[in-house]
N, C-alpha and C positions, 0 to 999 in steps of 0.2 A: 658412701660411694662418692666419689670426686666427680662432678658435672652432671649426676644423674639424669639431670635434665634432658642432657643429650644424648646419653650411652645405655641409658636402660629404658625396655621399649615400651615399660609402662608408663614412667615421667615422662618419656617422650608427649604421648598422649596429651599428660595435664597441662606441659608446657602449651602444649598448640593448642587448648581451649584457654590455658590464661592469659596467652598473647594472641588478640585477633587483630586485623588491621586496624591500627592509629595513625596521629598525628605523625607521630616518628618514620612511619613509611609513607605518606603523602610527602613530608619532606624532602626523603632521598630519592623519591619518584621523579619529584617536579627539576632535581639539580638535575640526574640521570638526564632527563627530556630535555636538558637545554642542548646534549649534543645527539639530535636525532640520529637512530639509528647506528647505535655506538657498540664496540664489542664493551660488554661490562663482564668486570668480574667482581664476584659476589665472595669475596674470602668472611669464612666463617658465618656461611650460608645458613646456619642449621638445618629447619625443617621447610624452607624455604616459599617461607610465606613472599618478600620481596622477590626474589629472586623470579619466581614465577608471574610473578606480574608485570617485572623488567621485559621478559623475551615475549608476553603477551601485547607488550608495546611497540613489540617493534625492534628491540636491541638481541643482538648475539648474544648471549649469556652465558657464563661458567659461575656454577656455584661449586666453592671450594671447602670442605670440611672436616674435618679429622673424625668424626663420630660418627659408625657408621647404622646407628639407628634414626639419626635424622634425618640421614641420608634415604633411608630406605622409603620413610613419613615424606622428604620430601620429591622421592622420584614416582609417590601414586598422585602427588595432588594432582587433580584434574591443569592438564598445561604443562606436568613433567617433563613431557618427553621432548620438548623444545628446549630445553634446559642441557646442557654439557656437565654433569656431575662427576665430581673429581674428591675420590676421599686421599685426605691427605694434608698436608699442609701449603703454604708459602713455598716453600724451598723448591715446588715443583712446579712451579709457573714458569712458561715460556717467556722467551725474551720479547717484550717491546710487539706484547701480544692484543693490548687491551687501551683504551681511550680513556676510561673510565673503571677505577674503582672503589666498591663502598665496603666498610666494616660495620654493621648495624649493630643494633639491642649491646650495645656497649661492649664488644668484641674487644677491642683493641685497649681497654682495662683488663683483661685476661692474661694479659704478656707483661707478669710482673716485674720479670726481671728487666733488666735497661740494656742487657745485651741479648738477651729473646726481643726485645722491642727494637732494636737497632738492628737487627738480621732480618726481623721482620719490615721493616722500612726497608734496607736497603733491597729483598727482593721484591718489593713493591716497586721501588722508582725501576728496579730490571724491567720487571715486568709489563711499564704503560709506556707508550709512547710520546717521546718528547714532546710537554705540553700537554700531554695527560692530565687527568684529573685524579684527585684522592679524596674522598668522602668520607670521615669517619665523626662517631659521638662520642663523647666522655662524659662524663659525670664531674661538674664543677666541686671541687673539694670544699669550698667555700661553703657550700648549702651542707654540707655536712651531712647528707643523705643517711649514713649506715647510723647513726643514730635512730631513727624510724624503725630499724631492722629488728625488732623486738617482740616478744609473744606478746604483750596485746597490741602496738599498733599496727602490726602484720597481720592477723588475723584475717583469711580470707576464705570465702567460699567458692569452690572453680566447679562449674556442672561440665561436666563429658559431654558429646556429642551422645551416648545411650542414654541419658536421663541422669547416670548416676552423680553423685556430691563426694568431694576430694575436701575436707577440712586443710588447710595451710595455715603454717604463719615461719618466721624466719628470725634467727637469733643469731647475733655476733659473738665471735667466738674467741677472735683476739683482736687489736688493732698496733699495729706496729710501725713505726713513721708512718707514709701513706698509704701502705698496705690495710688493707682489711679483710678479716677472713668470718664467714662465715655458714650456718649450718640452714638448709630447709627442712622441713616437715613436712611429710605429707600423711595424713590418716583416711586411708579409705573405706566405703560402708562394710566392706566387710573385713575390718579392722588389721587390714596392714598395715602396716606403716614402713613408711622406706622415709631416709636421709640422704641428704644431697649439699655436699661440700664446697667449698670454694674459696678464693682466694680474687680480689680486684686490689689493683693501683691505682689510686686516685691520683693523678699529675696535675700539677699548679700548669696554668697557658702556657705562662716562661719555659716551664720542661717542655713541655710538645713542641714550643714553637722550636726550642734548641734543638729537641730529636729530630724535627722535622728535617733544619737545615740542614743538618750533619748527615743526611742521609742523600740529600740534593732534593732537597724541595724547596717552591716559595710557598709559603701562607696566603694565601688570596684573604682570607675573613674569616672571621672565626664568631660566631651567633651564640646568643645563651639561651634560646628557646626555639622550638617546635615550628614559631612563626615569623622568625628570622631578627626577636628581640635583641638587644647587645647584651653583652652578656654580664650576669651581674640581676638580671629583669627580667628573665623569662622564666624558664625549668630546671632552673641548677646545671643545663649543659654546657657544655660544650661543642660547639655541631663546627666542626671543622671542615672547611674546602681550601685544599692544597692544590699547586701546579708541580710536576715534575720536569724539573730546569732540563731546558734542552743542551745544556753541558754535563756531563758525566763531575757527580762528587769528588772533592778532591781526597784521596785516600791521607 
């Protein structure tokens, strides 16, 4: 299955026990708060762990997402219902509707291609208001990450909210220029197992920074860690904060 993670509504589950609040959402919290009381939008929401903590802040929130078991996960979290959920994609944002928005847990490596990445910018800069913000993480190609991606150094155990143990680990399946594709695992106690495919683009800075312009953004700073290290010194990221130019891209 292709994105399991967010379309079937058992991996849904082991997702939201394997990712609970981190460094990574303290991050895009603290940029979020620099503009109090901000419409944010949350593209590629999932199960919207940030997202709900955005509108518990204070800010308007729309989380946006194509999958709609995430959706479902994240319109019971306790705080849901302050939330604007929108299944679907980019293409369906309002004009010059939002101050601020984030693509968390590495979203925007998901749009492998360069013209899904460029659709998707250009309805992004639509969408914020001149002088808007753009928040998103990458994964530095440099740390060469999907290396790690292997049965034993993946190797991981995820307990559920009922008690039960989900066995993981994750293996690479091809690696193609900066594409990387690969398969999850999951075995559970009472011995299913389901697979979970996928496919990231790893972008050198130079490419983002060129997508970025070409779409009408500036790059304000671009961090390689969690704690706002340069990049190169921190977590293998890329934690990008872009402004969207208050002149319209030139076609």
């Amino acid at each position: 299955m292709r994105h399991g993670e967010f379309r079937h509504r058992r991996l849904v589950q082991v997702y939201d026990a394997e990712c609970p609040w981190g460094p990574d959402d303290d991050f895009f919290r603290a940029v979020v708060d620099e503009t109090p009381g901000a419409r944010v939008l949350d593209l590629g929401c999932g199960t919207g762990r940030l997202t709900v903590a955005l509108a518990a802040g204070g800010h308007t929130v729309t989380g946006v997402d194509p999958a709609c078991a995430s959706l479902a996960a994240a319109r019971a979290k306790p705080g849901g219902e302050r939330v604007t959920w929108i299944e679907g994609t980019s293409a369906l944002l309002p004009d010059q509707a939002f101050e601020v928005a984030v693509l968390t847990s590495h979203v925007a490596q998901f749009f492998v291609d360069d013209a899904e990445w460029a659709r998707t910018l250009a309805d992004l800069r639509r969408a914020l208001v001149p002088g808007g913000r753009l928040v998103f993480d990458a994964r530095d190609p440099a740390d060469r990450r999907w290396e790690r991606w292997n049965p034993v150094d993946s190797q991981r155990r995820i307990t559920l909210p009922d008690g039960g143990e989900v066995r993981a680990w994750t293996e690479v399946t091809g690696v193609r220029d900066d594409a990387v594709s690969f398969t999850h695992h999951y075995h559970f106690a009472d011995d299913e197992e389901l697979l979970s495919s996928a496919t990231l683009r790893f972008r050198t800075e130079a490419q983002l920074r060129d997508s970025l312009g070409a779409a009408g953004f500036t790059v304000d700073r671009i961090h390689g860690g969690w704690h706002r290290e340069p990049v190169g010194q921190g977590d293998g990221e890329f934690l990008v904060i872009a402004q969207a130019s208050r002149l319209a891209p030139v076609a």
